[in-house]
C-alpha positions as CSV (number, residue, x, y, z in Angstrom):
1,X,-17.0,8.5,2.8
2,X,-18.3,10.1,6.0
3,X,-14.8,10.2,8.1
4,X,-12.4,10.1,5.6
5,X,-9.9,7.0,5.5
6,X,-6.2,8.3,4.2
7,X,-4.3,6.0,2.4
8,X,-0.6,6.2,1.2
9,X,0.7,4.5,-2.2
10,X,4.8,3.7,-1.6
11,X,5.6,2.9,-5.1
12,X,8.7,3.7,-7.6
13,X,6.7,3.1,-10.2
14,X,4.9,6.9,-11.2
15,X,2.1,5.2,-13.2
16,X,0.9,3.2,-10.7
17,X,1.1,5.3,-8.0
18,X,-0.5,8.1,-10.4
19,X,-3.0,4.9,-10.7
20,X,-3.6,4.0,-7.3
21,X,-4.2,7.9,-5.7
22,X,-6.6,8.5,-8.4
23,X,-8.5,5.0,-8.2
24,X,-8.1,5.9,-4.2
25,X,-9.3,9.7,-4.3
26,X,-12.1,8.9,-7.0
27,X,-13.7,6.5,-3.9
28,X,-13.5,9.2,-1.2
29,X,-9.8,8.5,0.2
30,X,-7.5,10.8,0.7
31,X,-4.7,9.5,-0.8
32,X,-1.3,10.3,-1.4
33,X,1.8,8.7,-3.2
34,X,6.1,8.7,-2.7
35,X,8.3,7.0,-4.9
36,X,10.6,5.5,-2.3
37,X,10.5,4.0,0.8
38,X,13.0,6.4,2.5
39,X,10.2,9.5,2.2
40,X,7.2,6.8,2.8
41,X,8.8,5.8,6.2
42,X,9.1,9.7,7.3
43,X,5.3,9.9,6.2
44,X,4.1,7.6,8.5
45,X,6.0,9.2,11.3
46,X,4.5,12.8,10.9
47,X,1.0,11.8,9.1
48,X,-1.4,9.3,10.2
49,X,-2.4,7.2,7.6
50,X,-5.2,4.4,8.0
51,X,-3.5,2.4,4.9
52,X,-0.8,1.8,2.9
53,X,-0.1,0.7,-0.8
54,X,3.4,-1.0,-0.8
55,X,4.8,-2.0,-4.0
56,X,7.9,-5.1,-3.1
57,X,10.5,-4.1,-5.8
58,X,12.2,-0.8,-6.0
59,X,14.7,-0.4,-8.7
60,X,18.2,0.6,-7.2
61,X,17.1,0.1,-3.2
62,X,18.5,-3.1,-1.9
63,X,15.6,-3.6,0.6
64,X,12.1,-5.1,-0.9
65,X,8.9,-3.7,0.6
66,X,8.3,-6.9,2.7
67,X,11.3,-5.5,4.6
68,X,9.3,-2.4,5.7
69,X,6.3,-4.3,6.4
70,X,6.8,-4.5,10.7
71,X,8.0,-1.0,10.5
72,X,5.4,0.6,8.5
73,X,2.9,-0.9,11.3
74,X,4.7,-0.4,14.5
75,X,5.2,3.7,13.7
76,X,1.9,4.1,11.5
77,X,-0.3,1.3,12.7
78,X,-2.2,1.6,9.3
79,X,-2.8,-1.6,7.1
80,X,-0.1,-2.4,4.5
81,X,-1.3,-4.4,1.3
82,X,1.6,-5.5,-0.7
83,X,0.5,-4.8,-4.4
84,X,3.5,-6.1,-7.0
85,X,4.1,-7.5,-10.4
86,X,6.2,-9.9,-8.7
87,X,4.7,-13.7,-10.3
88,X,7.4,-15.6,-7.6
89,X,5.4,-17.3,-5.5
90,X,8.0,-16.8,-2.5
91,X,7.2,-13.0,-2.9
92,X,3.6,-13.7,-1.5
93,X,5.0,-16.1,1.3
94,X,7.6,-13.7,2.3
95,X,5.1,-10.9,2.8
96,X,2.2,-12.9,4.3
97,X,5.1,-13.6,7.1
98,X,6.7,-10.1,7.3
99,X,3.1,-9.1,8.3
100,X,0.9,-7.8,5.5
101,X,-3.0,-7.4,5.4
102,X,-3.4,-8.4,2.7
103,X,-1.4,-9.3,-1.3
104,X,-2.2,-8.2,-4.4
105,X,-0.2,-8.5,-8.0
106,X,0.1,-5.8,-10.5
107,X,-1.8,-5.2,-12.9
108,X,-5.5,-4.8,-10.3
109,X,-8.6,-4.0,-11.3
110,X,-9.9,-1.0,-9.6
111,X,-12.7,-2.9,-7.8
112,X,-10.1,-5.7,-6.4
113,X,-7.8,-2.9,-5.2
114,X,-11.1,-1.0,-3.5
115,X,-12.3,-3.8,-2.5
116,X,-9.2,-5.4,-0.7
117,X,-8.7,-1.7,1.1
118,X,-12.5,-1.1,2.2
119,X,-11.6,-5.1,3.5
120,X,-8.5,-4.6,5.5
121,X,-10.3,-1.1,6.6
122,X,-13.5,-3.0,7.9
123,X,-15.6,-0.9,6.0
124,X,-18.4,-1.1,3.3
125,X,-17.0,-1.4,-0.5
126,X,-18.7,1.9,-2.2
């Protein structure tokens, strides 16, 4: 990827983040994962980042990601696809209004979750 796209994975769950960065890197992204929101929101106020992976449930935080959805994009201005196990449809609607690009639900294939960034990027798919 000739000028690198950075993307950040915001996901309590290690294995998927683990996951994510490495489906990410292996495509030409920089990419980078926290386990909370708390440390995701402070690196999208001192990094730039042109996307974000935000996974909805996060054991022991009373906030779901949908909540960080208008904040993520107002300090960061990067993309935020919602990608969660969540199967309640109401999970999709609330994050569709909160503002997300784009939804996805756990488990992804590697070529949906590449595809639905280099979509919400405007680039080409590699």
């Amino acid at each position: 990827m000739s000028d690198q796209k950075r993307a950040l994975v915001i996901d309590d769950n290690a294995e998927y983040a683990l996951l994510f960065t490495t489906i990410l890197r292996g495509a030409g992204y920089e990419a980078s994962s926290v386990d909370n929101p708390a440390t995701g929101l402070s690196r999208v106020r001192t990094e730039p980042f042109h996307v974000v992976l935000l996974d909805n449930d996060f054991v022991g935080r009373a906030l779901p990601g949908q909540s960080l959805v208008a904040v993520l994009k107002r300090q960061s201005g990067a993309k935020v696809i919602m990608v969660t196990a969540s199967l309640d449809p109401r999970t999709k609607v609330d994050a569709v209004a909160a503002g997300v690009d784009a939804f996805l639900t756990k488990p992804v294939e590697a070529d949906v979750l590449l595809g639905t960034v280099a979509k919400v990027l405007g680039v080409k798919s590699s």
